[in-house]
C-alpha positions as CSV (number, residue, x, y, z in Angstrom):
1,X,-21.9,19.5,17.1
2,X,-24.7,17.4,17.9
3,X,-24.6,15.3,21.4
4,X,-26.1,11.7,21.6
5,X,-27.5,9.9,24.6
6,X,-27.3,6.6,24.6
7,X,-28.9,4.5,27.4
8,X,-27.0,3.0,30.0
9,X,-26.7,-0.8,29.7
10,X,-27.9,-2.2,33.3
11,X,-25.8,-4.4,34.7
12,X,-25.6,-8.2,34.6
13,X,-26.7,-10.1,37.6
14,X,-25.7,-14.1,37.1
15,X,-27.6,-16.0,39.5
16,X,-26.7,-19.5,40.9
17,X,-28.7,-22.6,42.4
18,X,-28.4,-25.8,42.4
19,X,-31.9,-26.9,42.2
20,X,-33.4,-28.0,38.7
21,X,-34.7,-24.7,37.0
22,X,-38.2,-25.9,36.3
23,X,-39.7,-26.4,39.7
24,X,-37.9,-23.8,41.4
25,X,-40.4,-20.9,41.9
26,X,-38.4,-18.7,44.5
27,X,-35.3,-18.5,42.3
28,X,-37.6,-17.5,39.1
29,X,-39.7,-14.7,41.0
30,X,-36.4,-13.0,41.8
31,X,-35.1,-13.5,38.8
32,X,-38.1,-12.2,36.7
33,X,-38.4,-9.0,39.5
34,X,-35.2,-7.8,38.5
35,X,-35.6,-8.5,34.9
36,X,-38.3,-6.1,35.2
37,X,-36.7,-3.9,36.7
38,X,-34.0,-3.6,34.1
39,X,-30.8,-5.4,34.8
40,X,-29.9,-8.3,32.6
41,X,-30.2,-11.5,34.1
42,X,-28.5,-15.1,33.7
43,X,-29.5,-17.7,35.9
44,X,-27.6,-20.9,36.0
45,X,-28.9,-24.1,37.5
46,X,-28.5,-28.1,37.4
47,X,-30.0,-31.0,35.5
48,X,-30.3,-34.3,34.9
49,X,-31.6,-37.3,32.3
50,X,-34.3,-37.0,34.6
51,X,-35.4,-33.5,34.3
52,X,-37.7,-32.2,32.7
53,X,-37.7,-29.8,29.5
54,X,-37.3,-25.7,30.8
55,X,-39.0,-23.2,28.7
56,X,-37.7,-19.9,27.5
57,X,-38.0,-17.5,29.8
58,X,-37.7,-13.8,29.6
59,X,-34.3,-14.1,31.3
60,X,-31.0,-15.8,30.4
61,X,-31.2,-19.6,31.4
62,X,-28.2,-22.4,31.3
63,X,-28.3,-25.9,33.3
64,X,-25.1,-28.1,34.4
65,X,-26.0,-31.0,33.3
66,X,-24.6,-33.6,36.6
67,X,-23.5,-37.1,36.3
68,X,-24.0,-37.7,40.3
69,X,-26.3,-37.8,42.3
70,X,-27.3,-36.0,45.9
71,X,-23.9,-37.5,47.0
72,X,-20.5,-35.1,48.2
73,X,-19.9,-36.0,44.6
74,X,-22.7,-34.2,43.1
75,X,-21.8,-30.6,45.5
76,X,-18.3,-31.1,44.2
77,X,-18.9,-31.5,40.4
78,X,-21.6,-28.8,40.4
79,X,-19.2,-26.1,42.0
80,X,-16.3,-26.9,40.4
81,X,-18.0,-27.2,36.9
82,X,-20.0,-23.9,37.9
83,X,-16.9,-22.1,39.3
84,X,-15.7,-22.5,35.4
85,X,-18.7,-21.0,33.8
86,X,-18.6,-18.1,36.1
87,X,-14.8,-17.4,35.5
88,X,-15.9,-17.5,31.5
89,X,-18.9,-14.6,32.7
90,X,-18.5,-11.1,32.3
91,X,-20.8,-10.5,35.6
92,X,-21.4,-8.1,37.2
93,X,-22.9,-8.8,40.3
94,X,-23.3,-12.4,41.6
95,X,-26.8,-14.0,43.4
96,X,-25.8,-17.0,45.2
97,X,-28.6,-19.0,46.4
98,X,-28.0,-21.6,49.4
99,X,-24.7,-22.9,50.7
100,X,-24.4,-25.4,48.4
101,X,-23.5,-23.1,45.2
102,X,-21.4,-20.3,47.4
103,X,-17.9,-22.3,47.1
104,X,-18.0,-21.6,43.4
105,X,-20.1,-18.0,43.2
106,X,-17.7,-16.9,46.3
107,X,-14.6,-17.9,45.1
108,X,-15.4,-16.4,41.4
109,X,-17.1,-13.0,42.5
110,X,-13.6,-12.5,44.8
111,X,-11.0,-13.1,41.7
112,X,-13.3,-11.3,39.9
113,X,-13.8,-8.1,43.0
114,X,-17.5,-8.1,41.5
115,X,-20.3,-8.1,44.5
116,X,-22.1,-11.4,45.6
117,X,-25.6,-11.1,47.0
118,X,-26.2,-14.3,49.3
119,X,-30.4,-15.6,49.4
120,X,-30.1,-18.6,52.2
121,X,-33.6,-19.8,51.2
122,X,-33.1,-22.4,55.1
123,X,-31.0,-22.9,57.8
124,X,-29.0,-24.9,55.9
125,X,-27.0,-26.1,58.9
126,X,-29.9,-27.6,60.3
127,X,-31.5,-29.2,57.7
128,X,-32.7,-32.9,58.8
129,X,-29.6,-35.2,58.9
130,X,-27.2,-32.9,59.4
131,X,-27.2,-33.4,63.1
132,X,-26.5,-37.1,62.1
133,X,-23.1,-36.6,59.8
134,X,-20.7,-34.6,62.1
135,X,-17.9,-34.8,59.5
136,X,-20.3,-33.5,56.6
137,X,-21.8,-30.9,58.9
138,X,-18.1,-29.9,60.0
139,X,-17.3,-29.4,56.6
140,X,-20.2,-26.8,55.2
141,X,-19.7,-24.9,58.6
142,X,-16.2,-24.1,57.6
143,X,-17.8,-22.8,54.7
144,X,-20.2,-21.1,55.6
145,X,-18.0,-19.4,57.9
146,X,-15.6,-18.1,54.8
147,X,-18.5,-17.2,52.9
148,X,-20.2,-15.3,55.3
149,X,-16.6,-13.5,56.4
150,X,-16.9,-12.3,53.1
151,X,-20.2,-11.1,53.1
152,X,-22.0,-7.7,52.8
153,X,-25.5,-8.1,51.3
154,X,-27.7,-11.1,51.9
155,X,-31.5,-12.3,52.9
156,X,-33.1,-14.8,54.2
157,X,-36.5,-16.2,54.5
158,X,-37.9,-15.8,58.1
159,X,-37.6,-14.0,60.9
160,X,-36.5,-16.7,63.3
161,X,-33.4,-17.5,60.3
162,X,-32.4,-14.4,60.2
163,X,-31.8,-14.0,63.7
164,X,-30.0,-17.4,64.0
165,X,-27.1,-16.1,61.5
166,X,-27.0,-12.7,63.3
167,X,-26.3,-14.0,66.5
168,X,-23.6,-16.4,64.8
169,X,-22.2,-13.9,62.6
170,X,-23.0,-10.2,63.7
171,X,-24.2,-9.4,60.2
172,X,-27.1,-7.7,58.6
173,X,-29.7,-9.9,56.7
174,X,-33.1,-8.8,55.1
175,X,-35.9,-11.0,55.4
176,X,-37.7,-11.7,52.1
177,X,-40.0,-14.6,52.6
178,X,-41.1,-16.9,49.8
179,X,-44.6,-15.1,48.7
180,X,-46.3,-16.1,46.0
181,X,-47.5,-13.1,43.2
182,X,-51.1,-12.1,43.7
183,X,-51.5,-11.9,40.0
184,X,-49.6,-14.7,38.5
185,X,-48.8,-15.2,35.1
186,X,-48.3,-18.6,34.4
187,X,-46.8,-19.5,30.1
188,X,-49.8,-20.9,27.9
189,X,-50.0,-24.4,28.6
190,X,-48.5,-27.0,26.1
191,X,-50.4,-29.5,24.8
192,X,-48.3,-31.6,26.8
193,X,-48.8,-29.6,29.9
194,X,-52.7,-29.8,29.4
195,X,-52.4,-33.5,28.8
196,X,-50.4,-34.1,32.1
197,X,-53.6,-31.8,33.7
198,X,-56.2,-34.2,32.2
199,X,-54.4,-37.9,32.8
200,X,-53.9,-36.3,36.5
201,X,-57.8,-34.9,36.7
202,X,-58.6,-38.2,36.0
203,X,-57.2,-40.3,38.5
204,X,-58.4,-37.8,40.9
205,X,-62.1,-39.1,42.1
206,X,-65.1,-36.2,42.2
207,X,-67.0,-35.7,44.8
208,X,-64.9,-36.2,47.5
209,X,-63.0,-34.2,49.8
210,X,-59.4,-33.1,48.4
211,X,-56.7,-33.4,50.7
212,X,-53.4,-31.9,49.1
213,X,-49.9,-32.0,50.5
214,X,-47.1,-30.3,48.2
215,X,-43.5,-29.4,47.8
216,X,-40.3,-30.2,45.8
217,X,-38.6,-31.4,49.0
218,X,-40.8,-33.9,50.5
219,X,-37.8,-35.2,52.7
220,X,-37.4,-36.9,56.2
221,X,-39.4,-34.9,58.7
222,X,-41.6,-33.3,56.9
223,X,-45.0,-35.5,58.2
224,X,-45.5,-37.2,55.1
225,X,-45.2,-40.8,56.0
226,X,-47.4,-40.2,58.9
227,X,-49.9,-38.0,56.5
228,X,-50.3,-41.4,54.4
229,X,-51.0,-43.4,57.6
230,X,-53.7,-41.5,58.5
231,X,-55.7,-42.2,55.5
232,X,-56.2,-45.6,57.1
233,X,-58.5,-43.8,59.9
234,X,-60.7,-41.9,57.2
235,X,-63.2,-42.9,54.9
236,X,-62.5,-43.4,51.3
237,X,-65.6,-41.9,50.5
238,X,-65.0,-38.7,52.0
239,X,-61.6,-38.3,51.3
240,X,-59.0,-38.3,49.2
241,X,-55.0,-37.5,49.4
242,X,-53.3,-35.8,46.5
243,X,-48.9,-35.5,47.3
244,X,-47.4,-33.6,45.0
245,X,-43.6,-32.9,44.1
246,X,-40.5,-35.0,45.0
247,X,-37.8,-35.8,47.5
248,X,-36.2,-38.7,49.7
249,X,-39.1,-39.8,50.9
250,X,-41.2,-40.0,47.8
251,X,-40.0,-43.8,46.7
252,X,-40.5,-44.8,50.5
253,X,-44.1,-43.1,50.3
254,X,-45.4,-44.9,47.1
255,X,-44.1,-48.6,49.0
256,X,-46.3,-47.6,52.0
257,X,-49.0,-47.0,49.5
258,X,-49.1,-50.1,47.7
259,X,-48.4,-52.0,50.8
260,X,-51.2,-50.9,52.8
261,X,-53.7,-51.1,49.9
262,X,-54.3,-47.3,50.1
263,X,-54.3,-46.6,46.1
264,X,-58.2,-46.0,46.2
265,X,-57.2,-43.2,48.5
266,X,-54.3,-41.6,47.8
267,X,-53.0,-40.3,44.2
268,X,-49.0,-39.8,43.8
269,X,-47.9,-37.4,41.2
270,X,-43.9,-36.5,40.6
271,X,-43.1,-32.8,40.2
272,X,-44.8,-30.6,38.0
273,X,-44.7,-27.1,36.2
274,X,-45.5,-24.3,38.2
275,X,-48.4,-23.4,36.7
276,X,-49.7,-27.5,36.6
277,X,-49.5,-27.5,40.6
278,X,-50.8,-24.4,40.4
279,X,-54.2,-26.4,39.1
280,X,-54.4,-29.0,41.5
281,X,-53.7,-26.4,44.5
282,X,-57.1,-24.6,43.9
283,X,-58.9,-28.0,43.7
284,X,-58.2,-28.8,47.3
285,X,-60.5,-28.4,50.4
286,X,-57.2,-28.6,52.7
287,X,-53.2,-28.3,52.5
288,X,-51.0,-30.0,54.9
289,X,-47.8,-28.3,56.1
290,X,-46.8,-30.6,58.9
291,X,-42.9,-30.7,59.3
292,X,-41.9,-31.6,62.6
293,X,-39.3,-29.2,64.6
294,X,-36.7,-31.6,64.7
295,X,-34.1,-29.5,63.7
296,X,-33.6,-26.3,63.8
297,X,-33.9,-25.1,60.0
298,X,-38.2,-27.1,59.8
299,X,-38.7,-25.4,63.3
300,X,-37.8,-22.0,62.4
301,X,-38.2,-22.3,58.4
302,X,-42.0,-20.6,56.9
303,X,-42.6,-23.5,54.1
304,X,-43.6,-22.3,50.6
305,X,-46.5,-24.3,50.4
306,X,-48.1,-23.0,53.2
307,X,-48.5,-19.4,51.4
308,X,-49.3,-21.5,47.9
309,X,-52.2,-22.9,50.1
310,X,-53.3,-20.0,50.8
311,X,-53.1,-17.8,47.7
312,X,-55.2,-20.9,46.1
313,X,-57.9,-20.2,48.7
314,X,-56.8,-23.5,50.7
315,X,-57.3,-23.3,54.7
316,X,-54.0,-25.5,56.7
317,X,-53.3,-28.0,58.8
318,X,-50.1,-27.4,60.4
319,X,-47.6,-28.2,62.7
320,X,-46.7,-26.0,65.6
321,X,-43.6,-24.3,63.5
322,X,-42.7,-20.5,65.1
323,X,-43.4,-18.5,61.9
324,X,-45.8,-21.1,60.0
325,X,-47.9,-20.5,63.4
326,X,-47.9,-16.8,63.6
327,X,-49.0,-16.4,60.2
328,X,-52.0,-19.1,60.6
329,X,-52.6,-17.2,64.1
330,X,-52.7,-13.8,62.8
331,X,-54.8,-14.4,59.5
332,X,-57.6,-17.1,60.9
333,X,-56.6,-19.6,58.1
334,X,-56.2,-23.2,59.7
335,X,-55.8,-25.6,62.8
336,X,-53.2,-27.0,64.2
337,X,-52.1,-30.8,64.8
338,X,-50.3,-31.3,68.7
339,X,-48.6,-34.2,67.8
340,X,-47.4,-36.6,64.6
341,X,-49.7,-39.6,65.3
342,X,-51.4,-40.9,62.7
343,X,-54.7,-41.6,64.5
344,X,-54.5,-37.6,66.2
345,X,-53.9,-36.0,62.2
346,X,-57.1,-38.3,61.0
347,X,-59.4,-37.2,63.6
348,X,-58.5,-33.2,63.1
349,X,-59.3,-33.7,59.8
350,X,-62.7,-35.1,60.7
351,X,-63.1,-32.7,63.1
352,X,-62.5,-29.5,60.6
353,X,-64.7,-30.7,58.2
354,X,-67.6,-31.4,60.4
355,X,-67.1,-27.9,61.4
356,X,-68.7,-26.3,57.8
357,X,-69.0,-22.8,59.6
358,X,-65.3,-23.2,60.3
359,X,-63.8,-24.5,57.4
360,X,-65.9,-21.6,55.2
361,X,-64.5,-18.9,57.6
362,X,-61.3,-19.8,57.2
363,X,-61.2,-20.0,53.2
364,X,-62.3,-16.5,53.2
365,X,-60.7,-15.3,55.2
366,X,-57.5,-16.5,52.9
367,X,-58.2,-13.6,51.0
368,X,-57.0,-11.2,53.0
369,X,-53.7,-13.3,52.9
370,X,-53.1,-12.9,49.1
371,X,-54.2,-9.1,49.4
372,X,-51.9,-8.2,51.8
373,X,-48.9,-11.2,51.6
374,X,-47.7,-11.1,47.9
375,X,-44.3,-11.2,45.9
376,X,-45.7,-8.2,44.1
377,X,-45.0,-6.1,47.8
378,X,-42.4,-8.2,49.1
379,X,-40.2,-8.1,45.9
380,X,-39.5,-4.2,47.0
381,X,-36.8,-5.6,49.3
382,X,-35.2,-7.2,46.4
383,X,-35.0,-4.1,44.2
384,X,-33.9,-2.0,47.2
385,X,-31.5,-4.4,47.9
386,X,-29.7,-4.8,44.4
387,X,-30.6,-0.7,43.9
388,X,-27.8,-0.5,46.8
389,X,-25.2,-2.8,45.3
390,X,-25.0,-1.6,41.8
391,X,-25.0,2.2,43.7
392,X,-22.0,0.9,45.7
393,X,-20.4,-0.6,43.0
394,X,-20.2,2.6,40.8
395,X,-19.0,4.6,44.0
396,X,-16.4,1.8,44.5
């Protein structure tokens, strides 16, 4: 009698967020590692009639399409429209990522007695604002504190975070920060894609010093209003500002722009594809990664864009963030503003790039960054991680 072996199927992890699918980079590296790694994947995000189209990817993909907008009426429809979709999944282990999609992924991985893995990409207690709406605040601490009683495997994005939530909650928490891959692999461009590139490249000036700041949550705090008053202090023929992305700041910004004249110096672009920001990274001379420490989720976060800076061979200007620091510290990669002032970021600016000795040392020495900080090292914690839960899960 002759035996057959079949392969075992690996199981399915379905992965939540509530972020649009398309700029969402963190979500999509996790996603992909563990792709490759062998378990079947289904990630499930959000849309809108603003977003824009999502390619296939090499994973399972599905959006909720939301009729509100960042009201309590989005988070409610979102969860309760994803709790559904997750009841209808055959899952086998559930990714949550944030507080904002763990009513739903909770609540379904415990009817279902499936494992939830929990990636609390901030602080999400103290994000700006917060501090401001005691009743809203109230109302995600409750459930955070569910979730978290609930809770066996989860990660977190810094140091400083993942000390915040074991002091509150006695639990354990990896720390998997937000690295870009050394080697990326970014889809062939569309001809859409390459025409977005060109009608950006050419409201972009040459020859003049490219000033970047980036991110898909340009929000209060962050340093963005006063980036765009400095630009009054410097000359247009030296420099120019490139902001890039989105968030609740970015209708304010482009009023600020037209109303101080400051069009000649500043370009505006709404979010991108990864691989599009990707393009106008590497053309800058200098990122900006200036959120102020406010609250407690900017001063202890370590910002995306500051490592996407970086791997693109772009020294920083920061702010005095914990982590952000250390990094910039330890590696030799950028200066440091000491206050918000619109006048003090201008003349730092000046300062770095009369400084050509400086400004060179620090660019190379951003290689050493993408050598040694990469998703390609730190995804190990990911695999290790889910490596543990689908072992627990069979011993179950």
């Amino acid at each position: 009698m002759t035996t057959y072996l079949y392969p075992i199927e690996r199981k399915l992890i379905t992965v939540t967020v509530i972020s649009d699918l398309v700029t969402d980079y963190r979500v999509h590296k996790v996603c992909q590692t563990l792709h490759e790694e062998g378990f079947r994947v289904r990630l499930i995000g959000s849309c809108n009639n603003k977003s824009m189209v999502l390619k296939a990817r090499d994973y399972q993909t599905s959006r909720i399409k939301t009729w509100f907008g960042s009201s309590a009426l989005f988070y409610a429809e979102f969860n309760i429209r994803l709790f559904f979709m997750l009841m209808a999944e055959k899952s086998d282990i559930f990714l949550g990522n944030d507080l904002d999609v763990m009513p739903a992924t909770t609540l379904a991985s415990r009817l279902k007695k499936k494992p939830l893995v929990y990636d609390s990409h901030e602080y999400f207690l103290g994000i700006a604002g917060m501090d401001r709406k005691p009743m809203r605040r109230a109302i995600w601490k409750f459930i955070e504190i569910r979730v978290f009683s609930h809770l066996k495997y989860m990660y977190t994005v810094s140091d400083s975070i993942r000390n915040l939530y074991r002091k509150h909650y006695r639990k354990r928490l990896f720390v998997v920060r937000n690295l870009p891959l050394k080697n990326p692999h970014f889809p062939v461009l569309t001809e859409d894609e390459q025409e977005w590139i060109a009608s950006i490249d050419r409201k972009i000036p040459e020859n003049k010093n490219l000033l970047i700041l980036q991110g898909a949550g340009i929000n209060e705090s962050r340093g963005a209003e006063e980036l765009v008053y400095s630009m009054l202090f410097l000359d247009a023929a030296n420099f120019h500002l490139l902001i890039i992305g989105g968030g609740d700041v970015f209708g304010k910004i482009e009023k600020m722009i037209d109303q101080n004249q400051l069009n000649e110096k500043i370009t505006l672009i709404s979010k991108v594809p990864f691989a599009v920001l990707d393009h106008f990274t590497r053309k800058a001379k200098l990122g900006f990664s200036i959120d102020k420490p406010t609250v407690l989720n900017h001063k202890f976060s370590l910002p995306n864009k500051l490592f996407e800076y970086l791997h693109a061979g772009v020294p920083v200007l920061a702010s005095r963030l914990v982590e952000q620091e250390r990094i910039i510290n330890q590696y030799d990669v950028g200066g440091f503003i000491e206050d918000h002032q619109p006048e003090h970021i201008a003349r730092k600016i000046r300062e770095i790039f009369a400084d050509h000795d400086l400004l060179n040392r620090w660019k190379l020495n951003t290689c050493r960054v993408r050598e040694e900080l990469n998703w390609e090292n730190e995804s190990k914690i990911i695999l290790d991680i889910f490596k543990q839960v689908e072992k627990d899960s069979v011993n179950h």
